[in-house]
N, C-alpha and C positions, 0 to 999 in steps of 0.2 A: 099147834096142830092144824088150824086155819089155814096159814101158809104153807105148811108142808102137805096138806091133800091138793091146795090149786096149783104147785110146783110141780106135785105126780103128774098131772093130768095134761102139761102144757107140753106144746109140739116140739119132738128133737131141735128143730132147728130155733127153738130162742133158749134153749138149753147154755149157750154161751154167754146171751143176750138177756131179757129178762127174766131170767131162772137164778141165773147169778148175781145179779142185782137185787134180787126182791129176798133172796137166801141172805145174802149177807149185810141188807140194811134191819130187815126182821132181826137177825141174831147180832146187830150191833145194839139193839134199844137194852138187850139185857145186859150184853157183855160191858155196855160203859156203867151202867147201873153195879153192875157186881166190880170193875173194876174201883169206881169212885167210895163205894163203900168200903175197900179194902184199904183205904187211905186212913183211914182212918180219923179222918180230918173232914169238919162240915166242908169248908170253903171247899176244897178239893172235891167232894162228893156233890155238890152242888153242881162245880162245873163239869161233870162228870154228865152228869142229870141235863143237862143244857142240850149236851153232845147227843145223848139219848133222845131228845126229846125233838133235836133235828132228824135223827134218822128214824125217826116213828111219823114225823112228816115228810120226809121219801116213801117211806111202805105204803104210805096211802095215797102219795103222786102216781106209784108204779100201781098200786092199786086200778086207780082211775084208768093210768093209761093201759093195762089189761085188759077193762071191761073197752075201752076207745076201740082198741082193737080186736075185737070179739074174740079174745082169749079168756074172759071169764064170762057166768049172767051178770045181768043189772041185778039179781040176788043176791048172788056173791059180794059184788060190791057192795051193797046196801050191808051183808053180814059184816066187811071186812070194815066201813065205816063203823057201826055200832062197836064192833071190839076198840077198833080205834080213839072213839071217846070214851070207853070205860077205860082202856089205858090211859089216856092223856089225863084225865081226872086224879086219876089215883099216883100217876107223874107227878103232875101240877101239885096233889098234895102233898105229897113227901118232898119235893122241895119246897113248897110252902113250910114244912116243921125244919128240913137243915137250915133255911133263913133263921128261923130262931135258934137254931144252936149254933148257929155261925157265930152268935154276939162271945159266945166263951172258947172257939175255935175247936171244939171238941164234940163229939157226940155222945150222948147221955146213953147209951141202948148197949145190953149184952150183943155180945157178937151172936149173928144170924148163923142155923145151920143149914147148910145147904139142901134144897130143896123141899123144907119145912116153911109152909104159909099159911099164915092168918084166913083161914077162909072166911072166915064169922067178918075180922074188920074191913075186910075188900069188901063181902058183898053188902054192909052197911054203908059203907062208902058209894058204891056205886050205884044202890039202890035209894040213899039219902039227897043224892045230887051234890053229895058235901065236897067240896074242893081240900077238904081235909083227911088225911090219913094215918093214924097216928100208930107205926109199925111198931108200939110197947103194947096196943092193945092185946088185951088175953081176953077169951069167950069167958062167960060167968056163968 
């Protein structure tokens, strides 16, 4: 929702320009994530994760260069950094656990339903500092 209120707000004319770029680097960090999980396969969800985790480092180039060219505040940017390391962390840790299940090429976890999340183990994660995320956790 971040990037689609600073999208509303930016001038027709980068509309073809950074409006498009910053729409479809945003919505690649999920779609390779949801792709490489459909793999069904660590190794393959890993590099899936990789791919993600390049264009989660665009969102936050195009970030920068928004606020460079006073198309957002220095707030904005400062908010869209902090999402940006609470994404990268909880990246980082979920490929940190397909490493470990890459050794049996297989992942250990029921299948995900779509648009059901863990909010209890993201905000422990994010609020722990933990570079670990462990998407079997259930709240207790």
């Amino acid at each position: 929702m971040f990037v689609q209120g600073l999208l509303a707000r930016m001038p027709k004319e980068e509309a073809f320009l950074m409006v498009s770029q910053l729409k479809r680097a945003s919505r690649s960090v999920t779609h390779n994530i949801a792709e490489g999980f459909g793999r069904e396969n660590a190794q393959d969800n890993l590099r899936f994760c990789r791919v993600s985790r390049g264009s989660l480092m665009e969102v936050l180039d195009q970030l920068i260069t928004c606020a460079d060219e006073g198309l957002i505040t220095p707030e904005e940017l400062r908010e869209g950094r902090d999402l940006f390391t609470e994404t990268r962390a909880l990246l980082e840790g979920y490929m940190e656990y397909l490493g470990k299940a890459k050794s049996d090429n297989q992942l250990r976890e029921e299948s995900a339903t779509y648009g059901a999340v863990d909010l209890q183990g993201l905000l422990e994660a994010v609020t722990s500092n933990s570079s670990t995320y462990n998407p079997q956790h259930t709240p207790g």
